[in-house]
N, C-alpha and C positions, 0 to 999 in steps of 0.2 A: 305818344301822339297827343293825348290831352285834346281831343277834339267835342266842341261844345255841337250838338246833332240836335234836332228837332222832328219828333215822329209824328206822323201824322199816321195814323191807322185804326181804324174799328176790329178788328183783332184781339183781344185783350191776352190767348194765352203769347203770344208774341211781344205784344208790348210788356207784359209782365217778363219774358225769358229777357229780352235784351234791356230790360230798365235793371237785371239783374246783372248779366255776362260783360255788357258795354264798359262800364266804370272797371271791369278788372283790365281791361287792356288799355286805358286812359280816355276811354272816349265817353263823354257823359252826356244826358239827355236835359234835354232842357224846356219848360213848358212855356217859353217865352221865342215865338219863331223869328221877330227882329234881331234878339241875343244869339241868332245860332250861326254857324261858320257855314252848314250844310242841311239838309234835308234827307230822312226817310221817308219811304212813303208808300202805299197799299190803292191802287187806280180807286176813286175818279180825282184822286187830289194830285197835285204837281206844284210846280212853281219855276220861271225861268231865271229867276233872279238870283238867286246861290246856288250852289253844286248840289243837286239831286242824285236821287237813286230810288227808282221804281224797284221794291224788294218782292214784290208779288209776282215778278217774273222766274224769282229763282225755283229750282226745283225744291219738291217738298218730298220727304221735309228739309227743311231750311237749315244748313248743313253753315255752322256758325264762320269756318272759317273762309267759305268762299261771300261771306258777307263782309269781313274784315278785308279780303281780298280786292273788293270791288270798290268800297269805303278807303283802302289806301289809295287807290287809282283815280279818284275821284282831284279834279283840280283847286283843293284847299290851294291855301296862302301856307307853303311851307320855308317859308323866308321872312323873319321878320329884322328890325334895325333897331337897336338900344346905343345911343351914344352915336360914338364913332367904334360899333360890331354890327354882322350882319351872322344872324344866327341861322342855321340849315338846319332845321327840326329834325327832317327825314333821315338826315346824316348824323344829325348832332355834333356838329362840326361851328366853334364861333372862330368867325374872321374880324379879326383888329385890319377895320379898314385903313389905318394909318400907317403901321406897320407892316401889314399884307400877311401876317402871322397868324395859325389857323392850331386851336386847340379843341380837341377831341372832350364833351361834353358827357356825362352821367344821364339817363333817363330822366332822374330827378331834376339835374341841373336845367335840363331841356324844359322839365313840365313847371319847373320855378320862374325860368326867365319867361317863358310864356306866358304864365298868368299875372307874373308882375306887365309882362307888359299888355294884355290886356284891359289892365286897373292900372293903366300908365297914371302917374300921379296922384293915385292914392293910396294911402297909407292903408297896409294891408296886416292886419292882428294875428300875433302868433298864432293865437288859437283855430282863425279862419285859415290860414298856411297848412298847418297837419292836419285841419279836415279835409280840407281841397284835393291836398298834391298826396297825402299818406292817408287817409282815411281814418286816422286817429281820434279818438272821442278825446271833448274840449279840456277835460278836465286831466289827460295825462302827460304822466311828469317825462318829460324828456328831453335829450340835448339833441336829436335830430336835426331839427330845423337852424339850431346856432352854426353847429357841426355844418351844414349844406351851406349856409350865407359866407362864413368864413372860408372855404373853397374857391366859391365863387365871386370872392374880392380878389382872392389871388390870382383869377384868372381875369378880370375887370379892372382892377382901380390899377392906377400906378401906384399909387403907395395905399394899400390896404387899410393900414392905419389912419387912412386918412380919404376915407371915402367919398367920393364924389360922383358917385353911378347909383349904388346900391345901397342905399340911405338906412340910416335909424331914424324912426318914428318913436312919437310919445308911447304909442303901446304892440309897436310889430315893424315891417319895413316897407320900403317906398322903394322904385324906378323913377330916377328924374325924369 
């Protein structure tokens, strides 16, 4: 899912369990509420401007996967558009608008192209990429992330070799 949440709540043993639980299932908390897709939140706080979710109504205890439940139901943007694709997060399904050709995406691939295309044209550092999307500390050695961009040329560029979606950067990669 990889979704960016913003919690608002005086609760701490709460906000402490899901600033821990959230990131396993890709959805990450964020202390900056402009930056967020959606909103948690514990009454008297709200907001009508992005997709909310009053958690204070659920029963307690707070039974983590009818929060997930409620959290997928919620009307994020689960469609986003790179190039000429139009990617189905929920599905993970990308459609070659041009072709009308529709190929079945990796979780990863799904949480890669999202976050490249949230930092749409910027150049994003390997090191930043496996903390993000694997949670890997900076300093380990791996072919992961090589391994994941090279898939997903083949599924992007028309010629691989010869990229023109999925960029190399002086020290990581770009979405044009």
């Amino acid at each position: 899912m990889m979704l960016r949440i913003y919690l608002k709540t005086k609760d701490l043993l709460i906000l402490e369990a899901l600033e821990e639980l959230l990131p396993q299932v890709g959805i990450y908390l964020t202390t900056d509420e402009a930056d967020a897709e959606g909103l948690l939140f514990t009454l008297p706080y709200s907001s009508e401007k992005k997709p909310s979710l009053d958690f204070s109504s659920l029963s307690k205890p707070l039974r983590f996967l009818d929060l997930l439940s409620l959290l997928g139901n919620l009307p994020y943007s689960q469609e986003i558009s790179l190039a000429h694709f139009s990617l189905d997060i929920r599905e993970k399904n990308l459609k070659n608008l041009n072709t009308h050709e529709v190929q079945r995406l990796t979780e990863k691939e799904c949480q890669l192209l999202r976050f490249f295309h949230q930092n749409k044209g910027q150049e994003l550092s390997k090191e930043k990429l496996l903390q993000e999307i694997w949670d890997y500390h900076p300093d380990a050695e791996t072919h992961t992330l090589e391994t994941h961009i090279y898939r997903l040329r083949q599924k992007l560029e028309e010629d691989p070799n010869n990229p023109q979606i999925l960029l190399n950067g002086k020290d990581g990669y770009l979405i044009k």
